[in-house]
Each structure stands twice: as structure tokens, then as C-alpha cells.
N, C-alpha and C positions, 0 to 999 in steps of 0.2 A: 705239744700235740698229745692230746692223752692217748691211750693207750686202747686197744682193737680188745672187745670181751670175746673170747672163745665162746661159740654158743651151739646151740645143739638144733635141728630139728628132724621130723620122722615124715617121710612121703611116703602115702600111701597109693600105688599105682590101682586103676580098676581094673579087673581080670581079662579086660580087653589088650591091654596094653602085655601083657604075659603071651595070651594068645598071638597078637600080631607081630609076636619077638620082639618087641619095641622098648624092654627092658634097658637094654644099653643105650639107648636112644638119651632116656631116663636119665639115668646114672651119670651120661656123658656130657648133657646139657647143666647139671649140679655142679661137676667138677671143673667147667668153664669159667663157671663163677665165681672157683676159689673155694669151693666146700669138696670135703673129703668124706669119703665112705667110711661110715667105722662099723657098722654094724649090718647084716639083714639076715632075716626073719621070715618063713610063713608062719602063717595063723590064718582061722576062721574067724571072720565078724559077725557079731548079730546087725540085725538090722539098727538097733538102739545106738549101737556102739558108732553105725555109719554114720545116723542121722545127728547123733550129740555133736561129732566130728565136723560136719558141715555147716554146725550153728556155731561151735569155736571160730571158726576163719566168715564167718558171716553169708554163706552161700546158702540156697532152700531144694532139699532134699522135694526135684520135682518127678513128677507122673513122668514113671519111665525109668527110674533109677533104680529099682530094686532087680529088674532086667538087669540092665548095665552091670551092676555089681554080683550078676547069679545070685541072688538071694534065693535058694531051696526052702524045702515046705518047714521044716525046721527051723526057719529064721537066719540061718546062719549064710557066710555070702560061701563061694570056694576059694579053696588057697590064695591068701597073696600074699605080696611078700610085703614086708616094712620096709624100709631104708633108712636108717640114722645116719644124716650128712652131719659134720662138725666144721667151724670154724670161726674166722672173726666176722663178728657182727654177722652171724646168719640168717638173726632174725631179719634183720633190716634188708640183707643181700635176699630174702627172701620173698618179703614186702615190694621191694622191687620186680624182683622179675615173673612174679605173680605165677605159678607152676600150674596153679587150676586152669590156664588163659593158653598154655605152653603145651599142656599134654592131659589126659583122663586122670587126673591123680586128688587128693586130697591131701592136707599136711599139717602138722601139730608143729608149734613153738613151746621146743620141752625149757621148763628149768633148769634151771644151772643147778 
């Protein structure tokens, strides 16, 4: 039976989700799964940054997201946090249970 790849990836919740305390919600639905927290992070997005992100995972940045995400006149959205979950086969643990479908979030398949 070969062997399980340790793998990485980064969810990023919309500022909704911060708002509606529903952070653990997040976090606790990841670690059901078998993925563990190793990292979080705020940071500001540009809008660029959101929309690149949404063409990664194949979804279209619609009429009405820049809302959802606070996008300020700046460009940039407000705080949120990242999440770096780790473990085996994340990618695929992730592909599964589809997190866009789960909660307001967005998510990167980082490199090993």
C-alpha cells in the first residue's frame, strides 16, 4: 500500500465568516477530516489577489463578491485570517469535501 504524501493547504475564510464567529466552525470541520492546523495569519487582499485565487480552484469571481470580501476603496479586502491545514493527501481530502460548498471560504493547494 504506498504511502499517504503529507500535503499542505491554505483556506481562506470571507470576512463574513470572522464576523459571524464561525471561525471554529472552519477550523473544526478541517480537522474532522484528518488535517491539522499548523499555521494562521491575517493579511489584506487586493482584489487581484482574490480574483487570481478563485480562477486556481476554478470558481468566477461574481457581481457581488467584492461586497462579500469588504473590498475598501483601496482595493484591498479587511483582515482575514489564512489557515495552513497539513496532512496526508490533503489535496485530495480536500477535493473531496469541497470547503467552497461547506462554508464562505476560498483555498490554495500549496506545494510541497
Amino acid at each position: 500500500m504506498p504511502q499517504a504524501i503529507t500535503q499542505k493547504i491554505t483556506v481562506i475564510p470571507k470576512p463574513s465568516v470572522v464576523i459571524k464567529r464561525s471561525i471554529g466552525c472552519v477550523i473544526q470541520a478541517f480537522e474532522e477530516y484528518g488535517l491539522t492546523l499548523t499555521n494562521i495569519l491575517t493579511l489584506r487582499l487586493s482584489k487581484t489577489e482574490i480574483v487570481d485565487t478563485y480562477n486556481v480552484i476554478g470558481l468566477a469571481f461574481e457581481e457581488g463578491e467584492e461586497e462579500d470580501w469588504c473590498i475598501a476603496k483601496d482595493g484591498l479586502s479587511e483582515k482575514v485570517f489564512t489557515l495552513t491545514f497539513s496532512g496526508p493527501d490533503a489535496h485530495e481530502v480536500v477535493s473531496k469535501i469541497k470547503p467552497h460548498l461547506m462554508f464562505p471560504v476560498i483555498y490554495v493547494k500549496l506545494k510541497a
